[in-house]
N, C-alpha and C positions, 0 to 999 in steps of 0.2 A: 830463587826467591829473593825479594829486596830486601838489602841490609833493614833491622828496626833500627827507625830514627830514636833518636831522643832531644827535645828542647834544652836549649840554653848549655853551658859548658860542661863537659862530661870530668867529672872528678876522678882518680882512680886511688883505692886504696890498698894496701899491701896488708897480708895476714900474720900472722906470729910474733915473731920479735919485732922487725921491721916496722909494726904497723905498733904496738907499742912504742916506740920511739919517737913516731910521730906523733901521739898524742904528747910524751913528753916534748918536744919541739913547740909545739901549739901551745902548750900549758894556761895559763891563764883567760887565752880567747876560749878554748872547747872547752873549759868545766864552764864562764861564763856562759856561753852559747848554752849549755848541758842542761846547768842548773836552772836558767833561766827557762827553758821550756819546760823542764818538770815543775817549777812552780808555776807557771802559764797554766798548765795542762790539769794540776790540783786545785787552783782557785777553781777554774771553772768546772771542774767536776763538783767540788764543792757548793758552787752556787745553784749549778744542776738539781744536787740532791736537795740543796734548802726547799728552791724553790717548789721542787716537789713532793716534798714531805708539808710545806704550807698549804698547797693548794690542796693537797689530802684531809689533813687537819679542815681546811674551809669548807669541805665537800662534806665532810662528817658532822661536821655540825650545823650544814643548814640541813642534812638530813632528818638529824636527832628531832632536830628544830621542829618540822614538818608533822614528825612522828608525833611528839608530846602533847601538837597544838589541837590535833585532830585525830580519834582513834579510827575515823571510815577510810575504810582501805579505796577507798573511792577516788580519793585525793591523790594517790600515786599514782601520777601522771607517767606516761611509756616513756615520754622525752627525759624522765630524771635518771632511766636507766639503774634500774635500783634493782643489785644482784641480790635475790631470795632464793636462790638454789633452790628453784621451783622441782626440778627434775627429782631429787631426792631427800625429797622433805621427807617427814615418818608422818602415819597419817593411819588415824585407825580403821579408815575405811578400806576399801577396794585399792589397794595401791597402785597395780599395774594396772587400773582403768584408768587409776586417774590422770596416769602420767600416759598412758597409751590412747585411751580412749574407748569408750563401751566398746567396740566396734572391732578392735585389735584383737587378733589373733591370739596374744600373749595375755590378753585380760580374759579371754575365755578359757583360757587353760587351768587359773584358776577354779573354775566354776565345774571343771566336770574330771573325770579319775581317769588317770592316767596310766595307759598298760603300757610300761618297760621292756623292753627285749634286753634278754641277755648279752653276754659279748659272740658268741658263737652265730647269733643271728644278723646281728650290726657286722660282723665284721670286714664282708666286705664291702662297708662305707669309711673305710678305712683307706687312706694309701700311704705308701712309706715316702717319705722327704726326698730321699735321693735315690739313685739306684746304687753309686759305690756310698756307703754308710759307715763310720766306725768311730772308735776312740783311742786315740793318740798313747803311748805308752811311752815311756822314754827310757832305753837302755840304762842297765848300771855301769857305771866308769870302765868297769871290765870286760861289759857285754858288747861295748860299744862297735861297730861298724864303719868300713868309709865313706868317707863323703857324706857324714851326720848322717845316716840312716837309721829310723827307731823301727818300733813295731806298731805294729795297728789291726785290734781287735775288730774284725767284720760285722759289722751289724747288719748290714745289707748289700746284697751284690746283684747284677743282673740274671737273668734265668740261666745265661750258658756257662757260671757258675757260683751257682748254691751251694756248689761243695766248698765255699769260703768261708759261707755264714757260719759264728762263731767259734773261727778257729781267726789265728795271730799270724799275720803276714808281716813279711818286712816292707815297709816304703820308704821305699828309695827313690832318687833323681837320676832322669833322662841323662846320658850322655852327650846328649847335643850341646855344640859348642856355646850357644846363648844360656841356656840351660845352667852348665856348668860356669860362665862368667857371671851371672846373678847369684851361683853360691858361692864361688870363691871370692865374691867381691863383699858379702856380708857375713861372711865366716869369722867368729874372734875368738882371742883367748879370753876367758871369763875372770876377773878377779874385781872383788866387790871393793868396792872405794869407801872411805867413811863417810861420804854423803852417801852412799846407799846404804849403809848399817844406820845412822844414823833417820833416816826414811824406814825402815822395816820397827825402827824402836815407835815411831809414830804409827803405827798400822796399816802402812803399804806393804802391799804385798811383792815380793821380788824374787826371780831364779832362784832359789838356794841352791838347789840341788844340781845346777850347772856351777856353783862358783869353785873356780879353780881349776875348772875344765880347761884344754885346750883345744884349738881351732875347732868353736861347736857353728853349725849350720845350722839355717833356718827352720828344716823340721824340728830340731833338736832344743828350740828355741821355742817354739811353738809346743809341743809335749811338754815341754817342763818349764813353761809361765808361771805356772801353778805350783801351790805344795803337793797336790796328789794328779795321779793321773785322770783328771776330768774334761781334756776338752774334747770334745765330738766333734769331728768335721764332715763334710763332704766333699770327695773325691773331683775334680773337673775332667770333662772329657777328652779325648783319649785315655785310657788307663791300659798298661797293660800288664794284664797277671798272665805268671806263669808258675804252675804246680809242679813242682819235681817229684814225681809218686816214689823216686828211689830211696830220698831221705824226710820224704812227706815235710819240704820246706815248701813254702809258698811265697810270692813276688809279686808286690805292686809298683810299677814306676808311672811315674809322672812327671811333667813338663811346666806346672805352674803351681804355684801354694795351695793349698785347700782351704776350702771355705766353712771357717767355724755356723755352724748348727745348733739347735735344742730339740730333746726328741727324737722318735724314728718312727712316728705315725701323725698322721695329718687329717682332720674330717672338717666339717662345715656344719655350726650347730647351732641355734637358736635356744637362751636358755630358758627355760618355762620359772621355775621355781626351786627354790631352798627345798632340799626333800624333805628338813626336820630342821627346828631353830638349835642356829649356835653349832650346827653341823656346816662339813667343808663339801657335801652331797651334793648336786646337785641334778636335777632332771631335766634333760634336753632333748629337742627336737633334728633329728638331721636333713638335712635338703633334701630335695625331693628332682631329680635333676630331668625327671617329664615336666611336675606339674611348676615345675621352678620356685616353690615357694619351700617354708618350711612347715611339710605337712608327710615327713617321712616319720621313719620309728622314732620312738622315743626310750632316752635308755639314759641310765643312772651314772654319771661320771664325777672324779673329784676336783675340786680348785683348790689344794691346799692356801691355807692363809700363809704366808711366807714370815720370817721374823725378821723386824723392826734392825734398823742399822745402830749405831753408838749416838745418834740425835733422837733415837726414837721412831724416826720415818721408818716404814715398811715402802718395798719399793712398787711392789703392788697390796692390793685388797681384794676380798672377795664378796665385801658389802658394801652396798648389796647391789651387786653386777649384773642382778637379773634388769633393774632396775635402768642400766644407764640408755639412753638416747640411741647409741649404735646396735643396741640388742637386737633389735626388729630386721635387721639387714644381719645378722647373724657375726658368729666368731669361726675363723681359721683356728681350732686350737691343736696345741703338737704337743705329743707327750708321749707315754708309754704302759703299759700294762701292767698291773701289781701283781704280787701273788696269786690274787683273788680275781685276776680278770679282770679288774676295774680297771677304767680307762685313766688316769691321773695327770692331767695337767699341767704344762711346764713352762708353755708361754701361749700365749695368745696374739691375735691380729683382728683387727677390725676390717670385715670384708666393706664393709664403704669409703675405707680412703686407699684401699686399692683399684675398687673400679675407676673406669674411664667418663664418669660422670659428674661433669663442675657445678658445683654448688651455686659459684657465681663464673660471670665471663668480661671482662674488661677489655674493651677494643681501644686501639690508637696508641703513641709512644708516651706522649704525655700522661693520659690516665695511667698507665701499665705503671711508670716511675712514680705515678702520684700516690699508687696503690701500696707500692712496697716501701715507699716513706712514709705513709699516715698511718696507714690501713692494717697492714699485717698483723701487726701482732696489738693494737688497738684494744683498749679495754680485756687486755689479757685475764684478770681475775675471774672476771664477768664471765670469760667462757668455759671455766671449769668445767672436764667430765665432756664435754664435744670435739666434733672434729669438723673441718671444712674443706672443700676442695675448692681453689680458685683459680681460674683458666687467663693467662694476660696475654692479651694479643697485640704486638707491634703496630700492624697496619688496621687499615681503618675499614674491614670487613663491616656490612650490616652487622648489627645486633641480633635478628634472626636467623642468622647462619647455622645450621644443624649440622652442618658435616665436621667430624670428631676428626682432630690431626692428627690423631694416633694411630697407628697401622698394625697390625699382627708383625711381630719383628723388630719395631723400632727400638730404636737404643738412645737413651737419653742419658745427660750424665747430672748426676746428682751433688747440690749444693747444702750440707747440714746444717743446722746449727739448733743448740737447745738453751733456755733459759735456767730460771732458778724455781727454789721452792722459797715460798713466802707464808703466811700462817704462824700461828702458836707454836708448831713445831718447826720453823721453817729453817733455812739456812741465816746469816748474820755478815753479809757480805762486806766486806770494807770498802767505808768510803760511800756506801750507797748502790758500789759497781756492780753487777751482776754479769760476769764473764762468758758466763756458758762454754760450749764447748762445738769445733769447726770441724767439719770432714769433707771428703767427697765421694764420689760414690756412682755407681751403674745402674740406671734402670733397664731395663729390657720390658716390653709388651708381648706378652704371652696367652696363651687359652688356659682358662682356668678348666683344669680337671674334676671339679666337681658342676661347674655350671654350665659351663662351654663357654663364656663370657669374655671377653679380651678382659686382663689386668696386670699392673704392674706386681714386676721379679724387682726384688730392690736389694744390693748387695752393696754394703759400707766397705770405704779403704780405711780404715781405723788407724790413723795415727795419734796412740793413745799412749799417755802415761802409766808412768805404774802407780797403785790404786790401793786403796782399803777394799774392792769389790772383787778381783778377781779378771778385771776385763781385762784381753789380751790385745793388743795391737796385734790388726791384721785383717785380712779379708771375714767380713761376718754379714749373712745373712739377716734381713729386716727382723727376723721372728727371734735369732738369738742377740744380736746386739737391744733391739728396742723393743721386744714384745716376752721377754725372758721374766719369768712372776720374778727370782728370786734377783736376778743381776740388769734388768733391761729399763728404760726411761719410759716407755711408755704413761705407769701410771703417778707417775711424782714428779714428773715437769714437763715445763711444754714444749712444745716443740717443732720447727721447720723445715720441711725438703720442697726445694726448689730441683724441678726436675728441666732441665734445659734440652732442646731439642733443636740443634745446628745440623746443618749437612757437611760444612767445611773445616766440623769439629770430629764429628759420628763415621762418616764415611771413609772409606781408602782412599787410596790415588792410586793410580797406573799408569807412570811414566815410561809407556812401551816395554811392559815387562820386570820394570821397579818397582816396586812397592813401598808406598809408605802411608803408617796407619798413625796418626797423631792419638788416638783412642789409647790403641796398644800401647804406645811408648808411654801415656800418659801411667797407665795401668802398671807398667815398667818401674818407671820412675818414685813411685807409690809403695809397690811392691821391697823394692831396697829402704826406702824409709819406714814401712812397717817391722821390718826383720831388723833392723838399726835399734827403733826401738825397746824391743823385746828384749836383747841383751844389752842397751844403755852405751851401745860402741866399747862393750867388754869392760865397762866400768860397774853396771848390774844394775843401773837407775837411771829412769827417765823421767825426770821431773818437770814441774809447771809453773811455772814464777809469770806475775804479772809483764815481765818483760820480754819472756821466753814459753813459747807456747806452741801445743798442737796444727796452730792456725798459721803462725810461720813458716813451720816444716813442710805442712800440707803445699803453702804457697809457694814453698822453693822446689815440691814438686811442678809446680806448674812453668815455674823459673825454665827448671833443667829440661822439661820438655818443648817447650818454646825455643831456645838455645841450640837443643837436638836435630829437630826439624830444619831449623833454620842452617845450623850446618849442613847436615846433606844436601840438603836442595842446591844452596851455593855452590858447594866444592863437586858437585855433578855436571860437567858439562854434558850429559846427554838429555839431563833434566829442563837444562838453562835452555837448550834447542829445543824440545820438544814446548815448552812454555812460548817461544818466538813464534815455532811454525803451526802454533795451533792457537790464536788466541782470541775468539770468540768460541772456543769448544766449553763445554756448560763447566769441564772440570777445571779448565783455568779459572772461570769465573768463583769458582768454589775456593781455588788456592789464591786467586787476590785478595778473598773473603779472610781466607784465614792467616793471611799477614795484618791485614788491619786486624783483626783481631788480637795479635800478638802486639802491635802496636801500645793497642788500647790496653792491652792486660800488664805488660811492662811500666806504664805510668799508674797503674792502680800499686803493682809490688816495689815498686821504684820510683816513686813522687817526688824525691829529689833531685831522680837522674842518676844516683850513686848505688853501683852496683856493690850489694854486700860481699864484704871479702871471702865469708865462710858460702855464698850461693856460689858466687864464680865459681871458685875451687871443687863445690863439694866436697870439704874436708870435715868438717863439722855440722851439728843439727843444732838448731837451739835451746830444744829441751836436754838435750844431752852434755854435761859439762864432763869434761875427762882430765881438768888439769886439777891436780891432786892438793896444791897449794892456792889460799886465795890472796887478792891481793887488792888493795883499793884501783889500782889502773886496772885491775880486769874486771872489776865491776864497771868502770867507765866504760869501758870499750864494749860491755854487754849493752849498756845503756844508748851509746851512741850507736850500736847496730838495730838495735830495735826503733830509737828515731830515723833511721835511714830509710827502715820498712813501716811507717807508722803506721799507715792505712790497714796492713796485716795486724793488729797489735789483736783487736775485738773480734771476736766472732760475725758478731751480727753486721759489724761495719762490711769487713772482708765479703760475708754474704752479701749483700746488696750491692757494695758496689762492684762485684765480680759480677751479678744478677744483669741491674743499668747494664753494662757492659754488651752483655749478650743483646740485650734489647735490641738495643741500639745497634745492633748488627743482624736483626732481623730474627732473632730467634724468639717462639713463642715460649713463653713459661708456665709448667703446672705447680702450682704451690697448694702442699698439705701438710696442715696445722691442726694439732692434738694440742690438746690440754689436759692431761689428767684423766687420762680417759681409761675407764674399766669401773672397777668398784669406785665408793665416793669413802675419802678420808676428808673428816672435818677438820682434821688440824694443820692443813697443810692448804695452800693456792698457789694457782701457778705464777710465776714472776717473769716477764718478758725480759730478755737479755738486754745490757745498753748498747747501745748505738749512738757514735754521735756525727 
């Protein structure tokens, strides 16, 4: 592979003491340089917001203006774009016509009685999440196991054995040698620092019940995120259990993290109506997977209403849900069974931004780049409570091209990022900034088990801070990071996945028998910074400062996987040969692809040319501070690392220009955008994240 170039003179800087001294040596040129672009960087944020709190100010008043002069609703012209949260006004007529239409399905359900089935008759329209199912339990200090091993309650296992179900297996990690260098590379001693006591007095939540522990592993990190044992995950495949009937112990191992989950049942439901007002009841219709519509039984399930956080926001709503715009295409809901058999509600999905069908479709490089600068998140308030799928395609295909680039199988890889809340009860951002929050992530295209339909598996790499919510950094499924009633984004901000679709990103290589999967490594590389963050690098806190963030860690996985690649290929000469004697073969053409690539992605995380000292090394995260004393040069030195990476600093920035990027190297883009979508809360709108 060819060395990545870099423009103009490459700087090199040294880490710890060393690289403290050199700030002191520079002294007066780098706080001038320092200071001088933090106030550069605050004027114009500052003028940014003026000017958009005037232009708001201007917009509302010529609306009022409008309003006063003339009471005919005649006069609001479509061009003013004047948001009347048409979808879930209160109206004492026929509500679900009026927002459905006589004609809809969901408005005659009103109109005629509706016979419920039991749970014993639904139930099997039911399937379970996963086949290995359970929840996490974390040993006590004295029960504890090698090699971080906890216990894990079964919730669900495959038919050859059911003798799991609800009994306590040990899970443990594979022997293999990678296996074993991914734990012992994020294995620590746990002792809480005073900036995490200090964080849990603010109401983040953090390890307790690891602190003081030594050398704790990543399951063991993963079990006890939390104050109690709550997290559920699911098992990836390979798993192998073994039963010892002599001491009736039981054995799961595994090879890769598990993937946090909500729930251990899954169905496809269309909701008809409120059973009773001011009730959490609610009566649904299930798919019908002949007649494809929702024209199956209908039976009585719950939505609890969730409680409100310390601002007031609830993070979802259940009013009135029957009501929003995705109802008609129905809800994925996952949850589990009460006492009583009721079916209870945990998190929700909206089966229209999983399917494979674009709302809109953007052809050509230009439009595509024109679309995710103007376009995307455009009149964000306005779109309250919807959702959009939009398809950008590089090359310059007609407009009427029907055939879907999605395949049964493909694998795309996933770009996050969420905005703010805005409203009477909204968030109070400084400065105007609205940060949001950066991931990345796997999708997969799958059949869906209720329709047969292809649609997108979508599974976050959570490099996430510790939290007043509860979220655990780490692998988490679409339905429990963003469709979760009680802890998920779905219904209180908005939100973006850029689903990317490369060959020279997605596929293997096979260099006569070598293997190399940039996918994997990337997933690798991920994997160690999600487990980093969980225990804060044995300090107990991962925190999030405008300078130090989610979106830089995330990007220095991108770093070390670039870096990875590019070492083996070099230092292989059976690679460097086979690349000579084969180079019109489709797979070189694929690994030219993804050198420019790295290219291109190195001046996005490195715009100066200056490699960050804590990327090179891997020594340090940026959300993670482990030095126990502060000091004014290491807040400098925090500052000039983060001007080094600036482009990484914003969420939404890092998306787009990671997005461009791909473009421009031929890959199409699927982008889908929520806002606020489930029940309707009036005190709340959604706030597009900045970008500048």
């Amino acid at each position: 592979m060819a060395t990545f170039s870099l423009s103009g003179p490459t700087i090199f800087l040294i880490s710890g003491q060393s690289f403290d001294q050199l700030i002191l040596t520079l002294g007066l040129i780098v706080l001038a340089v320092v200071f001088g672009l933090t106030a550069f960087i605050f004027i114009r944020i500052f003028l940014n917001w003026l000017q958009a709190k005037l232009e708001k100010s201007n917009l509302f008043f010529r609306r009022s203006f409008k309003r006063t002069t003339d009471n005919s609703t005649a006069n609001i012209s479509k061009a003013e774009n004047v948001f009347l949260e048409p979808v879930f006004v209160e109206s004492d007529g026929n509500l679900a016509a009026g927002i459905f239409g006589e004609k809809s399905d969901i408005a005659k359900a009103f109109d005629q009685e509706i016979t419920c089935e039991d749970s014993a008759a639904v139930a099997d329209l039911y399937k379970p999440i996963a086949l290995w199912h359970g929840r996490l339990i974390l040993p006590l200090n004295e029960e504890r196991q090698p090699y971080g091993t906890v216990f894990f309650e079964v919730i669900n296992a495959p038919k050859k054995y059911q003798n799991f179900i609800g009994k306590t297996a040990f899970l443990k990690w594979s022997t293999n040698r990678e296996v074993q260098f991914f734990v012992h590379a994020v294995s620590q001693d746990i002792n809480f620092t005073k900036q995490a006591i200090d964080s849990k007095k603010s109401g983040n939540i953090h390890p307790d019940r690891l602190n003081g522990w030594r050398n704790v592993g990543p399951l063991e990190t993963l079990a006890g995120s939390r104050l109690e044992d709550s997290v559920t995950v699911m098992l990836r495949r390979p798993v192998i259990a073994i039963h010892y009937s002599s001491s009736d112990r039981r054995e799961l191992t595994i090879d890769r993290e598990p993937v946090q989950i909500i729930g251990s049942l899954c169905a496809l439901v269309s909701i008809l109506q409120r059973k009773e007002p001011d009730s959490d009841k609610f009566i649904v219709r299930h798919f019908n997977k002949t007649s494809q519509q929702f024209d199956g039984a209908a039976e009585i399930i719950r939505i609890p209403q969730v409680q409100p956080d310390k601002n007031g926001v609830a993070r979802s709503t259940n009013h009135p849900i029957e009501q929003s715009p995705l109802n008609p295409d129905g809800w994925y809901i996952y949850g589990e069974r009460d006492e009583d058999s009721m079916f209870v509600v945990q998190a929700i999905e909206p089966r229209k931004i999983a399917q494979l069908i674009p709302d809109e479709t953007h052809f050509g490089l230009q439009k595509s780049i024109a679309y995710l600068n103007s376009k995307n998140w455009e009149n964000t308030p306005a779109q309250k409570g919807q959702a959009k799928r939009v398809l950008l395609m590089p090359n310059d295909a007609t407009e009427n091209a029907s055939i879907s680039p999605w395949q049964e199988g493909d694998v795309g890889i996933v770009i996050h990022s969420f905005g703010g809340i805005g409203g009477k009860k909204g968030e109070k951002p400084a400065l105007g900034i609205v940060t949001g929050h950066f991931a990345l992530g796997v999708a997969k295209v799958v059949r869906d088990r209720f329709t047969s339909e292809l649609r997108f598996d979508i599974e976050y790499k959570q490099v996430y801070a510790h939290n007043p919510d509860g979220i655990v950094a780490g692998s988490s499924k679409w339905q429990s990071y963003m469709g979760d009633l009680q802890r998920g984004w779905l219904g209180d901000r908005p939100v973006c996945d850029i689903i990317c679709k490369l060959d020279c990103v997605c596929c293997d290589y096979d260099f006569d028998g070598i293997t190399l999967s940039p996918l994997t490594e990337l997933n690798q590389q991920l994997d160690i910074m999600m487990a980093r963050y969980r225990s804060g690098d044995g300090t107990g806190a991962s925190l999030v400062t405008p300078a130090t963030s989610c979106v830089q860690d995330s990007s220095q996985a991108i770093y070390a996987t670039i870096k990875k690649i590019t070492s083996e290929i070099e230092s292989n000469p059976q690679i460097q040969n086979w690349l000579k004697t084969h180079p019109t073969d489709a797979q070189t053409q694929r690994f030219h692809q993804l050198v420019a690539l790295g290219e291109s992605l190195e001046k996005v995380l490195m715009p100066l040319g200056i490699v960050r000292p804590d990327w090179r090394k891997n020594s340090r995260l940026a959300g993670i501070d482990s030095e126990l004393k502060k000091s004014f040069f290491a807040g400098i030195a925090n500052l000039i690392k983060a001007a080094i990476s600036y482009r990484t600093m914003l969420p939404r920035r890092t998306q787009d220009e990671i997005a461009k990027i791909l473009l421009k190297q031929g890959a199409f883009l699927w982008i889908i955008r929520t806002n606020q979508v489930g029940g309707f809360d009036p005190d709340i709108e959604p706030i597009a994240p900045t970008g500048f």
